[in-house]
C-alpha positions, 0 to 999 in steps of 0.5 A: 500500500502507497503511492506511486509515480507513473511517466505519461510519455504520450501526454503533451502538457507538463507535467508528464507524470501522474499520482497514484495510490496502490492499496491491497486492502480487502475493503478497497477490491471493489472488482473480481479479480484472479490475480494472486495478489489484488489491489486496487489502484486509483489516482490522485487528483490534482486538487489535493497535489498541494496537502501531499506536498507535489506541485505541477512543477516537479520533475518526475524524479522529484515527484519519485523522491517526494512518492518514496518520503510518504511512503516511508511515512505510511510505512512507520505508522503501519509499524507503529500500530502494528507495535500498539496492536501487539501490545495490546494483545499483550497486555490482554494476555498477562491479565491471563498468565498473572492468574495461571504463572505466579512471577516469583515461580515463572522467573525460577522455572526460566532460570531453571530450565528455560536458560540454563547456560551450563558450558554453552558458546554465546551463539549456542545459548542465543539459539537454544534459549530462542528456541525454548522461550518459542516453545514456552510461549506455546505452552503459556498459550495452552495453559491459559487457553484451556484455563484449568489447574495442573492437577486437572489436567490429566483429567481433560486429556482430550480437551487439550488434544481437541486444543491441537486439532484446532491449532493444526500442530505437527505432532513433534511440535505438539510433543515438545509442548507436551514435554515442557507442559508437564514440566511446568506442571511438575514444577508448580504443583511441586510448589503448591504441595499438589498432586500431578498426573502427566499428560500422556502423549496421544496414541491410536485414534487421538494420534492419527486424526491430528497427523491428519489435520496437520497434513491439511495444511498447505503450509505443513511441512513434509518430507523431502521428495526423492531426488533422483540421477535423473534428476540430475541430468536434467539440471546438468546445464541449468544450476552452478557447477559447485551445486550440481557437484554438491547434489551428485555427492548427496545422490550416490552417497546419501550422505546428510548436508552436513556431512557432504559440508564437512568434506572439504575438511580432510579429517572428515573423509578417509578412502580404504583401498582393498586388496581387492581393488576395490575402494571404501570411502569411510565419513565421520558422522558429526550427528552420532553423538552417544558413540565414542569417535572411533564409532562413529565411522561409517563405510559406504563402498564404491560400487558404481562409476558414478560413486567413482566419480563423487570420488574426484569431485571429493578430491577436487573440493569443488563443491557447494551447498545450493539454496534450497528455493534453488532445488524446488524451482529446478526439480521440486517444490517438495525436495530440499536438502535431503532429497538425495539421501531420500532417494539414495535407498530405492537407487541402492535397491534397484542396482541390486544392493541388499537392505541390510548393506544399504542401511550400514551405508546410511549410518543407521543404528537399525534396519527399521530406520531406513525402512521406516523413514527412507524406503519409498512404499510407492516405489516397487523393485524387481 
């Protein structure tokens, strides 16, 4: 929403230039329309030029740098309600907490288990602490939404699932919440000599339906969409070279993105030759962290010329991340960083390799893992 300044070439008479005010407000659409943004545009008329500060002397690149100062102008008081707005609702929203989070338990539970800095770098602490205080204010939302004392909760489990359907919530976020509500809960009925049943994680028929509502959304995340050699060869000539190095690396290695990342550092990569003639490429797995270092080597064997080849492209350290809006506007609007790994199971497969082999190759800890979140069900083999 503003005003902008359109150049008349045609027009005869000065000035050669007009006033118009842009504005995607649902009040103002006045005209159907199948644009995906609307807008409605209108001019100014020359009678009102002198209060907004034009005058039919102006050149068009003044009448351009006055349209940017009121636009600037428009910009900082949207701001500024917006700012009010949020306040407001704010201000709302602690007349609840006060009721439902004594200050003097808040401030000792945040101490406590929100930021506990322990032996953290500053940029680990600015993430983690983000990252809980998002998740408290979720559960501070809950709480005051379903209004009802910790000691109830176990009762009316069903009414805080039925608060998750209506929000649409990914069942990892709703467990994460789930977590830090009956820790809260723990903490405060611990503190008010009160008995407190935990809210169980929701299982069966609760479970499903609320998969199934996020699923709905078209702003739910999914899992990356596989991506494919041939994929690759369509790509070839259109993206980077580095990206198109980093992407032939992550389909027949199916390593992590950090892993391939981690390439370009020597002491992450190590290349066994067999008495066989045959080759090895073992990678540190960074991710592994309940095994001591020696185990958290992985082996994945060079079978096929094109892992011969991600061989060189290792060597050659000529290889990069590419943005993930680059994948899904050259192959998917579902794939994304992990799609070569997505698909590295079913291409294992139909070159012949055995489950069992191909699991070791993703640095799984159990068969299920890579059947469970990497084997597409559609995708069948002979």
């Amino acid at each position: 929403m503003g005003y902008y300044v359109r150049l008349l070439k045609q027009k005869k008479t000065d000035p050669k230039w007009k006033i118009q005010f842009v504005s995607y407000k649902k009040e103002h659409q006045k005209v159907k329309s199948n644009a995906k943004e609307k807008k409605r545009t209108w001019d100014i008329p020359k009678e009102r030029w002198g209060k907004i500060g034009f005058h039919l002397g102006m050149s068009f690149q003044d009448a351009q740098a006055r349209v940017k100062q009121l636009n600037c102008q428009i910009k900082i008081k949207r701001q500024e309600e917006h700012i009010f707005k949020y306040h407001e609702i704010d201000k709302k929203m602690r007349l609840k907490y006060d009721s439902m989070f004594p200050d003097e338990f808040v401030a000792e539970f945040e101490e406590r288990f929100i930021r506990p800095w322990g032996i953290l770098s500053k940029k680990q602490r600015k993430n983690r602490t983000t990252r809980r205080l998002v998740l408290w204010r979720a559960v501070q939302k809950l709480i005051t939404t379903i209004h009802l004392e910790p000691t109830d909760w176990f009762y009316n489990t069903y009414e805080i699932y039925d608060y998750f359907y209506q929000q649409k919530l990914s069942l990892g976020y709703i467990q994460s919440i789930l977590k830090l509500s009956n820790l809260w809960g723990y903490f405060i009925s611990r503190k008010l000599s009160k008995p407190f049943n935990p809210i169980p994680h929701p299982k069966g028929y609760e479970r499903q339906r609320l998969i199934e509502v996020y699923y709905q959304k078209k702003s739910a995340r999914r899992p990356s969409s596989p991506i494919t050699p041939n994929d690759l060869n369509i790509i070839k000539n259109k993206i980077n070279q580095e990206n198109f190095n980093w992407l032939f690396l992550s389909v027949w290695l199916g390593l992590r993105p950090m892993e391939i990342d981690l390439l370009k550092d020597d002491h992450m990569w190590i290349i066994d030759n067999l008495p066989s003639n045959k080759k090895v490429l073992w990678v540190f797995q960074t991710k592994i962290i309940a095994l001591p270092p020696e185990d958290r080597w992985k082996p994945i064997p060079i079978i096929f010329d094109e892992q011969f080849f991600a061989l060189e492209i290792i060597k050659s350290k000529y290889f990069k991340r590419p943005l993930v809006k680059t994948i899904k506007y050259h192959i998917s609007s579902n794939a994304n960083l992990y799609g070569g790994r997505k698909g590295f199971v079913d291409l294992m497969l139909s070159r012949g390799q055995r489950l069992e082999n191909i699991s070791i190759w993703m640095g799984h800890s159990t068969l299920s893992r890579t059947w469970r979140s990497y084997k597409n069900k559609r995708v069948y083999h002979f």
